[in-house]
MIBA-626763 format. One record per residue (C-alpha): residue number from 1; x, y, z. Coordinates in steps of 0.001 Angstrom, whole numbers, plus 500000, padded with zeros to 6 digits. Each point is the difference from the previous one (the first is absolute). Layout:
// MIBA-626763
<pt><k>NUM</k><east>X</east><north>Y</north><up>Z</up></pt>
...
END
This chain:
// MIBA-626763
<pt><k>1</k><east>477815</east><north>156570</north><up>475433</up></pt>
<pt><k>2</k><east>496523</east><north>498945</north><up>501705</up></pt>
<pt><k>3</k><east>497325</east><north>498353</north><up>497075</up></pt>
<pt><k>4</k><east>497945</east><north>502431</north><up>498482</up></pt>
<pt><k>5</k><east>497063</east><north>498468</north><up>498211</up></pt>
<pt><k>6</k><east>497962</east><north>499623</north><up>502311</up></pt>
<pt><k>7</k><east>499691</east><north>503382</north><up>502000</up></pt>
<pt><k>8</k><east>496828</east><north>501486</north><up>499929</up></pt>
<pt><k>9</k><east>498638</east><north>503420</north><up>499541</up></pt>
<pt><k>10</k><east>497146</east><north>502029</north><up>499007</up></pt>
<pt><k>11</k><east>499063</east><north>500562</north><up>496448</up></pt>
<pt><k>12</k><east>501068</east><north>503275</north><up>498269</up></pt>
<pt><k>13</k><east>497143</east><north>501808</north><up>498829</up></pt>
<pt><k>14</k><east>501240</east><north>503190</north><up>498903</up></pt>
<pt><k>15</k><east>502722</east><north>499903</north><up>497265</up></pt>
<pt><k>16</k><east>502120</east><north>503094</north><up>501890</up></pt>
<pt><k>17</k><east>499814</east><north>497578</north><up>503015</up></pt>
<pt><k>18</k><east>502673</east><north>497383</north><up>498274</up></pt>
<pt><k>19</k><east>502782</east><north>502082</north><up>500330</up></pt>
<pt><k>20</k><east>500140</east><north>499393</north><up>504250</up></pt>
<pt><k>21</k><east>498522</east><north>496494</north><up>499843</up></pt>
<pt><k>22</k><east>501803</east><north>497248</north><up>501540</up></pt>
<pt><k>23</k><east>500078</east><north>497537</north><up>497212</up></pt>
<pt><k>24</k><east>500959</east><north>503028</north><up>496959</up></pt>
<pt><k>25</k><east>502720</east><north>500915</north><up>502936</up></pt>
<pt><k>26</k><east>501446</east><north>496207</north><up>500109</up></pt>
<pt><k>27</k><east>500065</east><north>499995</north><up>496853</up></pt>
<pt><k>28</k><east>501031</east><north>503517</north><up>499285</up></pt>
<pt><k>29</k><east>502867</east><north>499717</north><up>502157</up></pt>
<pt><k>30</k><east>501231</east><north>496470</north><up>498366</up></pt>
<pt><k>31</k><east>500776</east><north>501638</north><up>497126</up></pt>
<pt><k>32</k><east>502278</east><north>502378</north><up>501879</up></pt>
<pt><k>33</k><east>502526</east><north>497234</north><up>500275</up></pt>
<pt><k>34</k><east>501101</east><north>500070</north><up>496546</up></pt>
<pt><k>35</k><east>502661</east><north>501245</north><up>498370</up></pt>
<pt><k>36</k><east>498949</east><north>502091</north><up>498096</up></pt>
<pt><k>37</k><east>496969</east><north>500993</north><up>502592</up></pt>
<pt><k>38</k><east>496735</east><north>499388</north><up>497932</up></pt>
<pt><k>39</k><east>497535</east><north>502585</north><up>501067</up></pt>
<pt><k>40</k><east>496596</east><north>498145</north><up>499829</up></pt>
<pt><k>41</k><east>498307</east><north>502757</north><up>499913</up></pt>
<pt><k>42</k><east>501885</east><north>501517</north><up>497115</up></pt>
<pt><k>43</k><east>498076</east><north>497471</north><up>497960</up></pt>
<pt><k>44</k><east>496522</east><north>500329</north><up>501278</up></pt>
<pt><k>45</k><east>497774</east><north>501579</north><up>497576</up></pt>
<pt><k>46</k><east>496756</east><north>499457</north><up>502345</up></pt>
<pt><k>47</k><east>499395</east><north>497690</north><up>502492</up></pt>
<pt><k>48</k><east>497637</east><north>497473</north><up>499326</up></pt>
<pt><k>49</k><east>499372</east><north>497738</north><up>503433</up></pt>
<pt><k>50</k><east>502364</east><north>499441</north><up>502898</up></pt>
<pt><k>51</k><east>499471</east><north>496281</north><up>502138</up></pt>
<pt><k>52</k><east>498837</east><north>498915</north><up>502968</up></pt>
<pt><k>53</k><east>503332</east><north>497991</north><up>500605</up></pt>
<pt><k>54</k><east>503633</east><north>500652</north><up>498620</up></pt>
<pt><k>55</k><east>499529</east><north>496619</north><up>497671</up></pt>
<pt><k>56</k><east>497506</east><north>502202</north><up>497816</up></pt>
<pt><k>57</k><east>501753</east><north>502978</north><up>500419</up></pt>
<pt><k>58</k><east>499394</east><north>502977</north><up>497488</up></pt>
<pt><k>59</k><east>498569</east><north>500553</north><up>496683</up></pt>
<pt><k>60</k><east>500292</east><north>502921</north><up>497590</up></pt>
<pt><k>61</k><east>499781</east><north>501673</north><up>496515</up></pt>
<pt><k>62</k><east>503959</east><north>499892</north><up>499443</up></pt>
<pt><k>63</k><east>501089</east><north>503252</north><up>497975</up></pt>
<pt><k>64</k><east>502740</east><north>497571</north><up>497646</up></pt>
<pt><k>65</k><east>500252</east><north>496582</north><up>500644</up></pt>
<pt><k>66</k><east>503220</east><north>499947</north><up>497815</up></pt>
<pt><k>67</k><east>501440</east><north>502475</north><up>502215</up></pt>
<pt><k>68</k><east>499196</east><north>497816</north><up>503412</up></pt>
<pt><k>69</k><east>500874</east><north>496541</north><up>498282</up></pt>
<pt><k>70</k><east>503561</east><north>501775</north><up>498820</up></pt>
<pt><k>71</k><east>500512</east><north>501769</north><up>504085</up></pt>
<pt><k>72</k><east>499081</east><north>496183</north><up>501310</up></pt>
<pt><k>73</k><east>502551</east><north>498568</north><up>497153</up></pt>
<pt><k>74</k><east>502719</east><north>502422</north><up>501064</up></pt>
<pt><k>75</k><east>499447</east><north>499778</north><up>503730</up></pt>
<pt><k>76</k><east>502847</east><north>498527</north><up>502596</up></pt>
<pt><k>77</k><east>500509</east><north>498721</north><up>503104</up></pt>
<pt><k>78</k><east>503332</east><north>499609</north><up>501902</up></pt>
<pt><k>79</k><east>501389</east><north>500169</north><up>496093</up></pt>
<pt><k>80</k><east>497868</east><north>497270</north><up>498692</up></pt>
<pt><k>81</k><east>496746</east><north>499883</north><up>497993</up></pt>
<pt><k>82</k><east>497129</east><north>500985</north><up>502221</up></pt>
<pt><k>83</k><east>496883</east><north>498220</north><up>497587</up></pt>
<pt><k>84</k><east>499393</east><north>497004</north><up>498011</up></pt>
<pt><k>85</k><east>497925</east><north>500041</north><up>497151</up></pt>
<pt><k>86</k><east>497073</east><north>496767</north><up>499594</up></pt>
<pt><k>87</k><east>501165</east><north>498500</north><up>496380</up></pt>
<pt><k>88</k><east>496466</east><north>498600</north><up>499393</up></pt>
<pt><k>89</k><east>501749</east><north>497257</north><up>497401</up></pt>
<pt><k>90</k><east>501501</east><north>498554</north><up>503505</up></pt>
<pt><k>91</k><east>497190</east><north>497768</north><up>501096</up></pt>
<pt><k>92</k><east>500633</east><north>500849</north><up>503903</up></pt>
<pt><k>93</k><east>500315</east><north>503761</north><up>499191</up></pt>
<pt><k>94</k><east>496771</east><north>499840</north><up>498068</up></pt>
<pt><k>95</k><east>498202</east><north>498061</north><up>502846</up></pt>
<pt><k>96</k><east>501356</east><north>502870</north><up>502087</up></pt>
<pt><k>97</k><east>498466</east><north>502851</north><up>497977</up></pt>
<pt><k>98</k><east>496501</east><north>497624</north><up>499783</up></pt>
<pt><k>99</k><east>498572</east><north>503583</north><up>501950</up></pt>
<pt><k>100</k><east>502010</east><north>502893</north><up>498458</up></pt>
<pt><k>101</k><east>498698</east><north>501939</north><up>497395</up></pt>
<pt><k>102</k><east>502614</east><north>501568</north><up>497726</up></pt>
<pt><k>103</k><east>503845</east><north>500026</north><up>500856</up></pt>
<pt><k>104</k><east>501031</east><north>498123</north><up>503718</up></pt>
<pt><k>105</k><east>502999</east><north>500968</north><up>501432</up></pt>
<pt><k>106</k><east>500719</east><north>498223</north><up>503169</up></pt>
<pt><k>107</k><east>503290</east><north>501325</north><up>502569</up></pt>
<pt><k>108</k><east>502108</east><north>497172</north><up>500402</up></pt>
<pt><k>109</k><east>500032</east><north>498969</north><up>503694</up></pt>
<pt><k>110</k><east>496738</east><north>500410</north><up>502633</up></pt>
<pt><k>111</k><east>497995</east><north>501859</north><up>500687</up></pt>
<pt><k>112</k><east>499826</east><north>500353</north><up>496655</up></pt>
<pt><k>113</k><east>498400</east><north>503595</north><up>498213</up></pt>
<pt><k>114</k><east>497699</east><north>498419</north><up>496829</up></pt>
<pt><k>115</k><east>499293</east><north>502768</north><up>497522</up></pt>
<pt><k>116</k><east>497476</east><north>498502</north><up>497181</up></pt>
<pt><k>117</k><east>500421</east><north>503149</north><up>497338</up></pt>
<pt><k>118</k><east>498029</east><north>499864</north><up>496971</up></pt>
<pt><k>119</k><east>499656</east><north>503382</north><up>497703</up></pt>
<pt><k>120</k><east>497381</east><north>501779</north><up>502503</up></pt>
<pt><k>121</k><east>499445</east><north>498043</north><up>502717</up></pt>
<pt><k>122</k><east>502890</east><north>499140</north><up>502640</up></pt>
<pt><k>123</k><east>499677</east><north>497915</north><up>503284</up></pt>
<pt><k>124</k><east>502387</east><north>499611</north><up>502666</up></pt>
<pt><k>125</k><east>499803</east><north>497970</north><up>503434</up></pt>
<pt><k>126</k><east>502631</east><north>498470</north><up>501988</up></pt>
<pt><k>127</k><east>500257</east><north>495966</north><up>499917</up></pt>
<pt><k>128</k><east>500614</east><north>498905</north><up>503196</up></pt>
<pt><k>129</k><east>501398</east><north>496688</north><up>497927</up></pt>
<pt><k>130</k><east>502484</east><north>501094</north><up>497799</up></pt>
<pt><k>131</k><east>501671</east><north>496875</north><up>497846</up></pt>
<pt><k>132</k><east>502973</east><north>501736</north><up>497994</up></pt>
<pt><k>133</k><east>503171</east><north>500002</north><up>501511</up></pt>
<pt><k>134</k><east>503593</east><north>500752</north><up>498591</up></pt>
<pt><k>135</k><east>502715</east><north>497697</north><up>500545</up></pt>
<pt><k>136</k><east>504106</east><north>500594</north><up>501407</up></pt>
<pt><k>137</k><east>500407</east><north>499561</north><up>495993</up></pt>
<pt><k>138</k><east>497452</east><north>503309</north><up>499589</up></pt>
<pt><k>139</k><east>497456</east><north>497468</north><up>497824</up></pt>
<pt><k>140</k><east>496588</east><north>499770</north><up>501201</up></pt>
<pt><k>141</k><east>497791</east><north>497134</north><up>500935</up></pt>
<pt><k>142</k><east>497290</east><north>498995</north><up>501358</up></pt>
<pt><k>143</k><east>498839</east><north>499270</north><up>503635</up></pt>
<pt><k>144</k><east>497508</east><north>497304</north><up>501469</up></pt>
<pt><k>145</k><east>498250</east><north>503202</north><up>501354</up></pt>
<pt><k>146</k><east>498562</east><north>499783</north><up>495961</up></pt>
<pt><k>147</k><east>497318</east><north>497322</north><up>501512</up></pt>
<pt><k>148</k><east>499054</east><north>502168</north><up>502579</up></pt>
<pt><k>149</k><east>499577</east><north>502768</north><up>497972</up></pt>
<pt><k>150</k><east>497697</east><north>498657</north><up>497220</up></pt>
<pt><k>151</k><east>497973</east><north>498118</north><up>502754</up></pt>
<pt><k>152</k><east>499145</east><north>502652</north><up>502601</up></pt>
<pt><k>153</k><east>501206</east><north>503436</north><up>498183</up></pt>
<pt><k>154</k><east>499334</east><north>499635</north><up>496682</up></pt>
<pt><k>155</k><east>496341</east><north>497845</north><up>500118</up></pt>
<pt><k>156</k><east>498868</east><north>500840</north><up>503728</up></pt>
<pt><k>157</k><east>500681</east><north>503316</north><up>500745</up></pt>
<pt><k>158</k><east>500058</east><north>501309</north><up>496481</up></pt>
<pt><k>159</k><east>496999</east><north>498253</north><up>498363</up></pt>
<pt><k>160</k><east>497717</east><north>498160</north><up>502184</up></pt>
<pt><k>161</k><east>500357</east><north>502196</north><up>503371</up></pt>
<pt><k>162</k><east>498617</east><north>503103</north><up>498418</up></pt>
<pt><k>163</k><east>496766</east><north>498009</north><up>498624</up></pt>
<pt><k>164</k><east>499105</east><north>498908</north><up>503235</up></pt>
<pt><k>165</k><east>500820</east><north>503196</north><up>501419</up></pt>
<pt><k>166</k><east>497482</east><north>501207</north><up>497282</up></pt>
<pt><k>167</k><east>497573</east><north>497186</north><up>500796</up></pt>
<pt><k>168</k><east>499700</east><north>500909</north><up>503680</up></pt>
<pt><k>169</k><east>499482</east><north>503847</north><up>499646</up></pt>
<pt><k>170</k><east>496729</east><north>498804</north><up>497684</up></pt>
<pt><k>171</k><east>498570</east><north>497138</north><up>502459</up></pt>
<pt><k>172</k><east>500591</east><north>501401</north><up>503095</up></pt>
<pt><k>173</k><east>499268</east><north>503616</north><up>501420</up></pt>
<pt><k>174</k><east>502941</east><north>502867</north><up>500944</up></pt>
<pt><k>175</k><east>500168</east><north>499177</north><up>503742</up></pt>
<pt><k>176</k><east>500906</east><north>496137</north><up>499050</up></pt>
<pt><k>177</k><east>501797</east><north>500376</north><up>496753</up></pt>
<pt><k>178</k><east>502595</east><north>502572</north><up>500881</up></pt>
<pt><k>179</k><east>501284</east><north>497965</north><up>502891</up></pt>
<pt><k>180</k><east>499507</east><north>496697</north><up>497636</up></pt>
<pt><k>181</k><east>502105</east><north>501838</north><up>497592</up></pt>
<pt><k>182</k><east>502994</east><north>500982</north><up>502810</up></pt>
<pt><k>183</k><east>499751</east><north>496284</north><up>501030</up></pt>
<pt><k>184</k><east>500411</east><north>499115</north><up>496214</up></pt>
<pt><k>185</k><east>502998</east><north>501968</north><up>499462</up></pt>
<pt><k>186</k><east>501832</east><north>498615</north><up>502126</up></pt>
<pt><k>187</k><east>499632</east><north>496782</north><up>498894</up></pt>
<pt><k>188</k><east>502671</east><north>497858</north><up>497495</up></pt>
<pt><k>189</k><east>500930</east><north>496301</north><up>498645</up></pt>
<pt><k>190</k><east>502348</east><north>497577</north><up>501846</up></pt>
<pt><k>191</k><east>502184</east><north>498704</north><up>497469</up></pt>
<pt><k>192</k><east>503526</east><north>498843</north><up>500454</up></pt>
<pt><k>193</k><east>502732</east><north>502886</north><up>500796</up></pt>
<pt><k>194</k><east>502808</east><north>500297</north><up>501760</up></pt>
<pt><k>195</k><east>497779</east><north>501460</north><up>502781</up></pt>
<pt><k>196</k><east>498595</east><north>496493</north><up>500472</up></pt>
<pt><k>197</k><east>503482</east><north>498890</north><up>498803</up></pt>
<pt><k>198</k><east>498227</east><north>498503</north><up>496712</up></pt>
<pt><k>199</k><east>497930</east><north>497740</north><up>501706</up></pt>
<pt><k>200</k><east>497420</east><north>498478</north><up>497705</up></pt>
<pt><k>201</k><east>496952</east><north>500638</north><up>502447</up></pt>
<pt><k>202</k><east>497752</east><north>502371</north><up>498080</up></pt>
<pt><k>203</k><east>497029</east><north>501516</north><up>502263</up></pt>
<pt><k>204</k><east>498486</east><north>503978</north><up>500705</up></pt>
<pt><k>205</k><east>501603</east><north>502271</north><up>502369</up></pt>
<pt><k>206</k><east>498974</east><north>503426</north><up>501343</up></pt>
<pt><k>207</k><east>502452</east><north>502529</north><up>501218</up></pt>
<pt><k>208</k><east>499720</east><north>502939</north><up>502377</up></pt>
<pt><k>209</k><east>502233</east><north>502574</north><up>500625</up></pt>
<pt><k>210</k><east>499996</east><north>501056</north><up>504161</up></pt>
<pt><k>211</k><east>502529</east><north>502447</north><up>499188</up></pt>
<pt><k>212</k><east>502108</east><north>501529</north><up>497286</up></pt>
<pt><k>213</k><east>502454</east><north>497131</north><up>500841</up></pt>
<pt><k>214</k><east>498453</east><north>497627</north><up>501255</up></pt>
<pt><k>215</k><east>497336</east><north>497464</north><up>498006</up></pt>
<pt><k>216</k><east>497766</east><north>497125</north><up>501193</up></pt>
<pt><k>217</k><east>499208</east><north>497081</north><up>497819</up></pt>
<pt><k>218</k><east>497778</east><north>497136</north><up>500057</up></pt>
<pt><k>219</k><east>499986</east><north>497339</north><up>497309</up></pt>
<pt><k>220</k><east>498022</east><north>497143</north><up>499122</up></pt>
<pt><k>221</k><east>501996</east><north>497267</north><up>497654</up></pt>
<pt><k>222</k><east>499834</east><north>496603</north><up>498665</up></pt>
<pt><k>223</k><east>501979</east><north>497343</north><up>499061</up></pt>
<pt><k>224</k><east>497653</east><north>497943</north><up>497801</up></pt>
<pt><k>225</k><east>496599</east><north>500170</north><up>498226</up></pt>
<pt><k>226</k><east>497671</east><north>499526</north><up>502500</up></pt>
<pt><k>227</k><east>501736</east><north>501840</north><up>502579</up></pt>
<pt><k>228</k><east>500203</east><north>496877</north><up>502803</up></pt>
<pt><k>229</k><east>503554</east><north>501384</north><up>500384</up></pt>
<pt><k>230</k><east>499665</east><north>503831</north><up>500600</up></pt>
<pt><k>231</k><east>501776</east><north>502593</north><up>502024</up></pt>
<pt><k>232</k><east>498837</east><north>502793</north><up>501777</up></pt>
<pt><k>233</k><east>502617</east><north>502543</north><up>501464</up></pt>
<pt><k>234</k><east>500117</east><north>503686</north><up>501129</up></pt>
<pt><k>235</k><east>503263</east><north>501820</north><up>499768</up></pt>
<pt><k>236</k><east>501023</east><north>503125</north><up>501325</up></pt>
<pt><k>237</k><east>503063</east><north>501420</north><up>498151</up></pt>
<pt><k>238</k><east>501714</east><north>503627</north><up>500639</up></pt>
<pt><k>239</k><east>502283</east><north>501625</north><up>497904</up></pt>
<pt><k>240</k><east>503089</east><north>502565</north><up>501394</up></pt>
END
């Protein structure tokens, strides 16, 4: 499965408009894979704001959050537990859920679905990082994906991404903003992965997709403070 934070799309601005917009669809049909199938929609009292980009995904009035934790509880896949819940009193967990508001129940493997549920108010975007896996043994653990997750996901794109977005639609006028804004989105944090194969380099990169299978990268690292040993690279990677 291609990454998915990063796509970008228009802003919904009407609230009937969610139900055929890309990132509510992702999402939507995510759920689908369950067993049993957790309708999204079921849940959805009114919708509140859908992203620009599958990392911010959807947010909504949620008709009973007990209802939705105890459907992401129950749910499955391939006859194993589909979710993990964050146990703030483990410190990782609780560095984890820094952003989540409420509830967070993460699926176990990436991309990972993040629902944040507190008693109104429900988010849910897709992690292109997800750092819960589950063992031969069925336990679960954690992956080294956890630093790139807290690095780029959880502080970039959640937190300081959408107050520069902000900061540029107030300095700068439609015609220069909206296109800043695109250019923005598509933006994220170099951090060690196993895309870079958990190199240590930490930089900027900007992605672009050419096609629906086919993405463009170019990345900007370093290796120490001052950056007299840095990288610059441009990768083109497709996906069958």
């Amino acid at each position: 499965m291609p990454p998915l934070a990063n796509e970008v799309r228009p802003v919904v601005v009407k609230e009937e408009a969610y139900l055929v917009d890309p990132v509510y669809t992702t999402i939507a049909a995510r759920f689908l894979r369950f067993t049993p199938q957790i309708r999204i929609n079921d849940h959805i009292d009114a919708m509140k704001g859908v992203g620009r980009t599958h990392s911010e995904g959807i947010t909504f009035l949620v008709k009973n959050d007990l209802r939705l934790r105890m459907a992401l509880v129950s749910a499955t896949i391939s006859g194993k537990r589909a979710f993990h819940w964050d146990n703030r009193m483990v410190w990782i967990y609780a560095l984890a859920a820094a952003a989540t508001d409420g509830e967070g129940y993460r699926e176990i493997g990436q991309p990972s679905l993040h629902c944040a549920i507190s008693k109104t108010i429900c988010n849910v975007h897709l992690d292109e990082f997800g750092f819960v896996g589950v063992g031969p043994d069925g336990e679960e653990y954690l992956t080294p994906e956890s630093i790139r997750h807290i690095i780029d996901e959880l502080f970039w794109r959640a937190k300081i991404r959408p107050l520069v977005r902000k900061a540029l639609d107030t300095a700068l006028p439609s015609f220069l903003s909206l296109p800043a804004g695109e250019l923005l989105d598509r933006t994220y944090i170099v951090a060690p992965s196993k895309d870079n194969r958990y190199d240590l380099r930490l930089g900027v990169g900007m992605k672009f997709k050419v096609r629906d299978r086919v993405d463009l990268r170019f990345e900007y690292t370093c290796g120490n403070p001052n950056c007299s040993d840095s990288s610059k690279t441009a990768t083109l990677s497709i996906t069958w």
